[in-house]
ZADOMAR-666783 format. One record per residue (C-alpha): x, y, z; residue in one letter. Coordinates in Angstrom, 2 decimals. Example, Ala and Ser with C-alpha at 12.3 -4.5 7.8 and 13.67 -1.06 7.14 Angstrom:
<torros>
+---------+---------+---------+----+
|       u |       v |       w | aa |
+---------+---------+---------+----+
|   12.30 |   -4.50 |    7.80 |  A |
|   13.67 |   -1.06 |    7.14 |  S |
+---------+---------+---------+----+
</torros>
This chain:
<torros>
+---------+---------+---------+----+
|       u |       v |       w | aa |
+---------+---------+---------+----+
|    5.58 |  -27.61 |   13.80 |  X |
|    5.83 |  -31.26 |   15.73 |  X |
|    6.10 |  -30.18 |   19.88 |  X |
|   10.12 |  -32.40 |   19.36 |  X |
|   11.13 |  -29.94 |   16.67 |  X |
|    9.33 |  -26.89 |   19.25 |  X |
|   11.37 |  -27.98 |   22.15 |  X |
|   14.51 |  -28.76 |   20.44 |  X |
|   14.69 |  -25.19 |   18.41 |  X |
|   13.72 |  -23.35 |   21.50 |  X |
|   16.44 |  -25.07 |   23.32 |  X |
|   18.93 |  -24.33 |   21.01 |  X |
|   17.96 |  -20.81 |   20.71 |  X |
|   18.19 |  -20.55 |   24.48 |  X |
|   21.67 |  -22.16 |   25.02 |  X |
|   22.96 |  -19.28 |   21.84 |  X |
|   22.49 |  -16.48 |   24.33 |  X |
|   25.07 |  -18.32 |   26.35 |  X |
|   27.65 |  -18.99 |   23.22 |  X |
|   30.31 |  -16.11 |   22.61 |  X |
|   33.88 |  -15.71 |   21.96 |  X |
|   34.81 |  -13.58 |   24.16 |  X |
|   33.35 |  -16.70 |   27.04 |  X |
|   35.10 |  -19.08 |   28.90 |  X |
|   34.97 |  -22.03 |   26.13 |  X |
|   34.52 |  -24.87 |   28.22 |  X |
|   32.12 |  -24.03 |   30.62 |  X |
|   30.57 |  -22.94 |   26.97 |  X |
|   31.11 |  -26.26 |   26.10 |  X |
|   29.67 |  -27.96 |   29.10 |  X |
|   26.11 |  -26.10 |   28.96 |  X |
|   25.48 |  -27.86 |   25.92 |  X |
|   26.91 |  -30.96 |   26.33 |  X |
|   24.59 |  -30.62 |   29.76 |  X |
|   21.57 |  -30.00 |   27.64 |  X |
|   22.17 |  -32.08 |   24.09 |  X |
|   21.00 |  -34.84 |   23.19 |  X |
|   17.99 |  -34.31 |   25.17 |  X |
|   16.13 |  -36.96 |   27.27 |  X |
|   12.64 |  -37.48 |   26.87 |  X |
|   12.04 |  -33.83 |   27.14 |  X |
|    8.76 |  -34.82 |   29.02 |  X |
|    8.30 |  -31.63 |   31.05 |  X |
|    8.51 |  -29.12 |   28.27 |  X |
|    6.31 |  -31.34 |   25.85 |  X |
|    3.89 |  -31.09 |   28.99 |  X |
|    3.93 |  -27.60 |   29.05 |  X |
|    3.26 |  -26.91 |   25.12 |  X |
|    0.49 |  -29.87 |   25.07 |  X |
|   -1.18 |  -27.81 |   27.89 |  X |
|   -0.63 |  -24.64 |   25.84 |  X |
|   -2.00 |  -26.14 |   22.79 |  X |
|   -5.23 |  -27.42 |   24.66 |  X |
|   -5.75 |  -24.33 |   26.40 |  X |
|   -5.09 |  -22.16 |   22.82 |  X |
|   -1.91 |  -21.45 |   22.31 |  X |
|   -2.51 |  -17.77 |   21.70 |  X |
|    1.30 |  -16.73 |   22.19 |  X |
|    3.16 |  -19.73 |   21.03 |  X |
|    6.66 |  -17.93 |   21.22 |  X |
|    5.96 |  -17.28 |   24.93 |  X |
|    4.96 |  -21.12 |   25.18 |  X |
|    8.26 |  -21.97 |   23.38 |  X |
|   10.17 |  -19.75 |   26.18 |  X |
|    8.60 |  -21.41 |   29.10 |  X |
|    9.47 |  -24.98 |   27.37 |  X |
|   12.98 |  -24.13 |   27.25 |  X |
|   13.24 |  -22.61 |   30.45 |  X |
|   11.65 |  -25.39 |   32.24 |  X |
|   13.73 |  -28.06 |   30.54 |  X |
|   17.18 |  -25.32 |   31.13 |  X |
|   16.07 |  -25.80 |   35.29 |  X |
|   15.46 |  -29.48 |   34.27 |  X |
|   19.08 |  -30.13 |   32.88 |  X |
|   20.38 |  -28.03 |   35.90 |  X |
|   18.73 |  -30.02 |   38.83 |  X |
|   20.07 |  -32.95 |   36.56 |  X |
|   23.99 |  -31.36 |   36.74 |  X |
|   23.79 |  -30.38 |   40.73 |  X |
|   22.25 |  -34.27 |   41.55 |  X |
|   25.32 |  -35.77 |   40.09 |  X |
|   27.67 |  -33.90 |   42.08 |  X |
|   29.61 |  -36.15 |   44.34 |  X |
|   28.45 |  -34.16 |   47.46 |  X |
|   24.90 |  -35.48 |   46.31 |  X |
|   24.38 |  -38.77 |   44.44 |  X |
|   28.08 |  -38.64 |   43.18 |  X |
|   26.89 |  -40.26 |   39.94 |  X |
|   29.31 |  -40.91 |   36.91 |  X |
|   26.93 |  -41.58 |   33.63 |  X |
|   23.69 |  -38.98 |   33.15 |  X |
|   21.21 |  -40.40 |   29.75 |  X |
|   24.38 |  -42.92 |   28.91 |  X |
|   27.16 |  -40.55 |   28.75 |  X |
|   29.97 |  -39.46 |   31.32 |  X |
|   28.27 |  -36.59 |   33.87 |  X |
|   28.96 |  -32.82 |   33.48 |  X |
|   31.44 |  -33.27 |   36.14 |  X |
|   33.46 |  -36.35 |   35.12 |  X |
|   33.27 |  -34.49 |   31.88 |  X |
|   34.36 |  -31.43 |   32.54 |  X |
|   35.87 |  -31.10 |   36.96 |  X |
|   33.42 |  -30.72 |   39.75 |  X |
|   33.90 |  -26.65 |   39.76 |  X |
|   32.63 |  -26.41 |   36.10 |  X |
|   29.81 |  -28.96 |   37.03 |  X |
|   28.60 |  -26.49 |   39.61 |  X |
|   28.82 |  -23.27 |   37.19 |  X |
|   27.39 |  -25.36 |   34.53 |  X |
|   23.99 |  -25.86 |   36.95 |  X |
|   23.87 |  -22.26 |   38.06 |  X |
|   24.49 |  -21.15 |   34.86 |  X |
|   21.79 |  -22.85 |   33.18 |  X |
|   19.17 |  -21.51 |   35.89 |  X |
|   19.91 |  -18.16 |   35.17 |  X |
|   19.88 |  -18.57 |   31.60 |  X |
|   16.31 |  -20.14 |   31.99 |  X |
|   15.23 |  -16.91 |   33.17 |  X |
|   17.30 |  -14.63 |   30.92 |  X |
|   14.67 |  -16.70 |   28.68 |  X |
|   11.55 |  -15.52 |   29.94 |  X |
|   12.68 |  -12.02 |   30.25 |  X |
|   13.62 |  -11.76 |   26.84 |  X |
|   10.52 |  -13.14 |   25.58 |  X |
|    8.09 |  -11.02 |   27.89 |  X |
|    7.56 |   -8.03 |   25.74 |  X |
|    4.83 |   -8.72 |   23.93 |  X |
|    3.16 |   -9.75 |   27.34 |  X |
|    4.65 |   -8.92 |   30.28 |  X |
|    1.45 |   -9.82 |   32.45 |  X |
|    1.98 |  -13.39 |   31.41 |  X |
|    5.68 |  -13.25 |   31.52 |  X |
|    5.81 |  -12.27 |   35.25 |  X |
|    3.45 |  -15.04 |   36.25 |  X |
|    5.73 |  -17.53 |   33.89 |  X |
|    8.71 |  -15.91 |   36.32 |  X |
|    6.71 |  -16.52 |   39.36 |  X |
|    5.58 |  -20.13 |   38.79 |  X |
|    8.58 |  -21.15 |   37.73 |  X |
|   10.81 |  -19.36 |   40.16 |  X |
|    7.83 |  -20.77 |   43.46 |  X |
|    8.79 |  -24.56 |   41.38 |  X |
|   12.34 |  -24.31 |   41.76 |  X |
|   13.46 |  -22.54 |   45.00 |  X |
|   12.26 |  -22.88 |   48.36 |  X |
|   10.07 |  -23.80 |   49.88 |  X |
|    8.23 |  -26.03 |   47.34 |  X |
|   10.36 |  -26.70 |   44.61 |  X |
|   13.19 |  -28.76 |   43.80 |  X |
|   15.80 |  -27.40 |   46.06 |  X |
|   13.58 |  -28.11 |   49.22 |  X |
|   13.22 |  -31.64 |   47.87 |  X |
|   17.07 |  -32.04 |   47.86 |  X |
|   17.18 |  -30.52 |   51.06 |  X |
|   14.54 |  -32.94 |   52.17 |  X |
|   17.35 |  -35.49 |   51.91 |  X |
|   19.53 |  -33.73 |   54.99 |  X |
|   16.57 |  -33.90 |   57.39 |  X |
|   16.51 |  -36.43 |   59.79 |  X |
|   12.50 |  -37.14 |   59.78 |  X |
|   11.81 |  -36.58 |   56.26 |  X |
|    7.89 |  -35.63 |   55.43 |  X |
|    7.40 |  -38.14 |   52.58 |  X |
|    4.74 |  -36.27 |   50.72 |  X |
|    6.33 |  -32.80 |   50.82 |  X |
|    9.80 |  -34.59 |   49.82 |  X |
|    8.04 |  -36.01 |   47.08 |  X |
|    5.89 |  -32.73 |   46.06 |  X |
|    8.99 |  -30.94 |   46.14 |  X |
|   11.96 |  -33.16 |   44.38 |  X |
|    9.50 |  -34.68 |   41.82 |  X |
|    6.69 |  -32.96 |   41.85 |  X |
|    7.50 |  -29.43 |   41.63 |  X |
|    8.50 |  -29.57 |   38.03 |  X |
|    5.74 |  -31.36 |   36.45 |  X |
|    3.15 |  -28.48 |   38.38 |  X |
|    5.52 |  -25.90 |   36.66 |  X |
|    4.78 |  -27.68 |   33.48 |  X |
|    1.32 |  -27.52 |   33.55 |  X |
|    1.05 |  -23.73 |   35.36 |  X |
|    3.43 |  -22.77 |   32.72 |  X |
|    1.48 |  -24.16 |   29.81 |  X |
|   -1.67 |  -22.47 |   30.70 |  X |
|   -0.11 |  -19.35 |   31.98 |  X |
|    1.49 |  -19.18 |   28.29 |  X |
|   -2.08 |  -19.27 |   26.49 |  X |
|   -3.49 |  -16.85 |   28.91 |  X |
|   -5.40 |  -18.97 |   31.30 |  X |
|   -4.89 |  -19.29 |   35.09 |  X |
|   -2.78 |  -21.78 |   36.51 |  X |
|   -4.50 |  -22.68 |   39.61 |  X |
|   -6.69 |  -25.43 |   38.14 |  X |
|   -3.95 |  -26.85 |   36.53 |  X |
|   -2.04 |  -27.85 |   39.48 |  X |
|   -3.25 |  -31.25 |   40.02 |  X |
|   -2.66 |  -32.49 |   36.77 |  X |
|    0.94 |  -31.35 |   37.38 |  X |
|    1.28 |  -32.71 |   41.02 |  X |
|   -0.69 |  -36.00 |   39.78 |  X |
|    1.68 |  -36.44 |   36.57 |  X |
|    4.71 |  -35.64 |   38.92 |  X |
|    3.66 |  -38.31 |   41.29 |  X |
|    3.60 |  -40.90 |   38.67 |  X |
|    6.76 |  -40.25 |   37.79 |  X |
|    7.80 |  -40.59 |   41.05 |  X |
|    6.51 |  -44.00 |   41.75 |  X |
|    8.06 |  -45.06 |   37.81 |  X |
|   11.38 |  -43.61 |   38.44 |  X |
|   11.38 |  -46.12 |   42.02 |  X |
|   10.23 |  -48.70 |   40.02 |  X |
|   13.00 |  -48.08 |   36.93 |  X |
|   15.42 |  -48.04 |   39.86 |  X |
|   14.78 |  -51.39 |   41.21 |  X |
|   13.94 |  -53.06 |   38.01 |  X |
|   16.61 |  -51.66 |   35.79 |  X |
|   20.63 |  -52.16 |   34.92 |  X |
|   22.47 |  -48.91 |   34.67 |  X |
|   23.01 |  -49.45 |   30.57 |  X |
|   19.12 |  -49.42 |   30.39 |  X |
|   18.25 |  -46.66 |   32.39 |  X |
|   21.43 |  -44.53 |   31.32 |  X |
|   22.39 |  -43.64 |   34.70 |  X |
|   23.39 |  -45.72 |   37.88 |  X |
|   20.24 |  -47.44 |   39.97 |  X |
|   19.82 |  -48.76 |   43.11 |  X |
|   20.08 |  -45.01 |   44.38 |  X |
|   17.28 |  -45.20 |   46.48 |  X |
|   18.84 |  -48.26 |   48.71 |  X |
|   22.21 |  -46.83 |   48.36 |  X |
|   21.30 |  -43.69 |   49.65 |  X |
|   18.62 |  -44.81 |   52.23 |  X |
|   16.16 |  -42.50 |   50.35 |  X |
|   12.08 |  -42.92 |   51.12 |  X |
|   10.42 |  -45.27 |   47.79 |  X |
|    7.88 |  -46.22 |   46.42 |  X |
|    8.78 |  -49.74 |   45.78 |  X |
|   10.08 |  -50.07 |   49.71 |  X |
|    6.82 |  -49.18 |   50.75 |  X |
|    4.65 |  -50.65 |   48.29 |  X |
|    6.42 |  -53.58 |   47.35 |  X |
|    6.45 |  -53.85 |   43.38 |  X |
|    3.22 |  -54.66 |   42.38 |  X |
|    2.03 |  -52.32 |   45.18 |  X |
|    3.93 |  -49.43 |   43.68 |  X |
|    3.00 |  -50.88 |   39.95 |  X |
|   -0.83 |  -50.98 |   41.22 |  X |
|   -0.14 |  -47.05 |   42.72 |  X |
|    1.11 |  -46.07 |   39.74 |  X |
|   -1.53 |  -46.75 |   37.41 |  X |
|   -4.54 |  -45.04 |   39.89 |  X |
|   -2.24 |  -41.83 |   39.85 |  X |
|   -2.35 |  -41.85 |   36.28 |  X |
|   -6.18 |  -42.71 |   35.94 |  X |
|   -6.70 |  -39.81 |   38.39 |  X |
|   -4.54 |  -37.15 |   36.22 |  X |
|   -6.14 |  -37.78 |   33.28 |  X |
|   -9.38 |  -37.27 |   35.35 |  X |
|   -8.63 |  -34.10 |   36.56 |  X |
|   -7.82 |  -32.07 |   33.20 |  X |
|   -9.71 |  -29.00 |   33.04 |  X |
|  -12.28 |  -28.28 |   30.27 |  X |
|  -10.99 |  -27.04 |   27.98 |  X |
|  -10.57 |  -27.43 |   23.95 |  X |
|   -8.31 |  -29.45 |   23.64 |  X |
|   -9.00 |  -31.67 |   26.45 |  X |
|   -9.30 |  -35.22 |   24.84 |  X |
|   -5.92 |  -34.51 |   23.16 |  X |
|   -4.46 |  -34.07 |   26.52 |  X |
|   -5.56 |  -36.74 |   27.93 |  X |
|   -4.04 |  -39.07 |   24.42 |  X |
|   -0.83 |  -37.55 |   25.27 |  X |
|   -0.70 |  -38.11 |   29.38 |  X |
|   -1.85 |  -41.39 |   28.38 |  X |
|    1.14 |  -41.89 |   25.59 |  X |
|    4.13 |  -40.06 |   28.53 |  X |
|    2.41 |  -42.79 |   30.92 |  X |
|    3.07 |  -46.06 |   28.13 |  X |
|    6.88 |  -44.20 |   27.74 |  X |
|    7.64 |  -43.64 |   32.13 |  X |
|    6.37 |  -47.29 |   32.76 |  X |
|    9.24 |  -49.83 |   33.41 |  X |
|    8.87 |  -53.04 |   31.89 |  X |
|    7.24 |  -54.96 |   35.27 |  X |
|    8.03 |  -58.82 |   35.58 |  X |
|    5.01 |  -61.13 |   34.87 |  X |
|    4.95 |  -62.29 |   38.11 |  X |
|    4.24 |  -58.64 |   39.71 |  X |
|    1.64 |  -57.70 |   36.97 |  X |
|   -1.38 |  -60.67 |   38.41 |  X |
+---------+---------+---------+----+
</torros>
């Protein structure tokens, strides 16, 4: 089965859990307008490449830790809009969960979908519930405090803000879940997987600064100039363009340098190579020489 068609049933199998009659129908409603259409789905398609390369011995576990990590994705996505945050109206070229559906059902819509994400991985652990802990673990370490993407939002209320730890954190943290997750799945140990994560999470860092000062809001399906409006640390304000463009592709050269060994290693490194071709804005001539 194609890793899209993976993602996209495990997603929807995930968000059913959440469906009944007896619920409140629209907060129903807004979970999966919060999680349908999909973006690039780049996180969970990291997760079951890693998986695949490392064996994909359990491949429903794999496709529970996809749609977990993408359910904490869609979340972080539903709490940044918020207006107490970047008060955003438009999220991948439709209206945000809140000017949807009201702020309140914005913020249940986010905490709902992190607890479903987990609901996920406990249902799935039974045939291995070794592997299922860790996936809990990694997952959980990538999403609270004090590494994951909660302390990278709460970065943003500090008034000296550690740039690499911000970045680590609000970026970062994901992408290292991805690739933990993907080898946890198939039964190998996460530890040597974390700089591929943290590397791959960097990149997309330094392209989503880029997208943001390159990009018109119908383009990018969300508003830009966020980083200046917000007075947020960037790439592209410290690097210039073609310093951040430059940045951007040593990152990359350096995660596809540090995949493990493992089988399916030259596969890996074709598909952090093809999610590198999709995150890269399109750079004017004059900041490519």
């Amino acid at each position: 089965m194609p890793l899209t068609q993976r993602i996209e049933t495990a997603v929807s199998d995930a968000l059913q859990l959440s469906q009944a009659e007896s619920a409140p129908a629209q907060l129903s409603s807004a979970l999966v307008y919060a999680t349908t259409p999909g973006g690039a789905r780049i996180r969970p398609t990291i997760l079951l490449s890693v998986a695949a390369a490392c064996g994909d011995d359990r491949p429903e576990l794999a496709n529970a830790a996809a749609a977990a990590l993408e359910l904490i994705h869609c979340a972080s996505l539903v709490h940044d809009d918020l207006p107490c945050f970047d008060d955003a109206d438009i999220r991948r070229g439709k209206p945000s969960v809140h000017r949807a559906y009201s702020e309140p059902l914005a913020v249940l819509t986010g905490d709902s979908l992190i607890i479903l994400a987990f609901e996920v991985l406990a249902r799935a652990g039974g045939r291995d519930p070794g592997r299922a802990a860790q996936l809990v673990l990694s997952l959980a370490q990538r999403t609270g405090m004090p590494g994951g993407i909660c302390a990278g939002q709460g970065w943003e209320s500090e008034k000296t803000i550690d740039l690499g730890a911000y970045h680590r954190s609000k970026t970062a943290a994901l992408f290292m879940a991805a690739t933990e997750m993907g080898a946890i799945s198939a039964g190998h140990a996460p530890e040597e997987w974390r700089d591929l994560g943290a590397l791959i999470g960097e990149a997309f860092q330094v392209a989503d600064d880029l997208r943001d000062a390159l990009l018109d809001a119908e383009s990018l399906g969300k508003p830009v100039g966020q980083d200046d409006l917000h007075g947020r640390p960037n790439a592209v304000a410290e690097l210039g363009v073609k310093g951040a463009v430059d940045r951007l592709k040593q990152i990359l050269s350096g995660a596809i340098a540090s995949i493990p060994s493992c089988p399916g290693e030259a596969a890996l490194a074709r598909m952090v190579s093809h999610q590198a071709e999709r995150i890269m804005p399109a750079v004017p001539a004059r900041y490519r020489a």
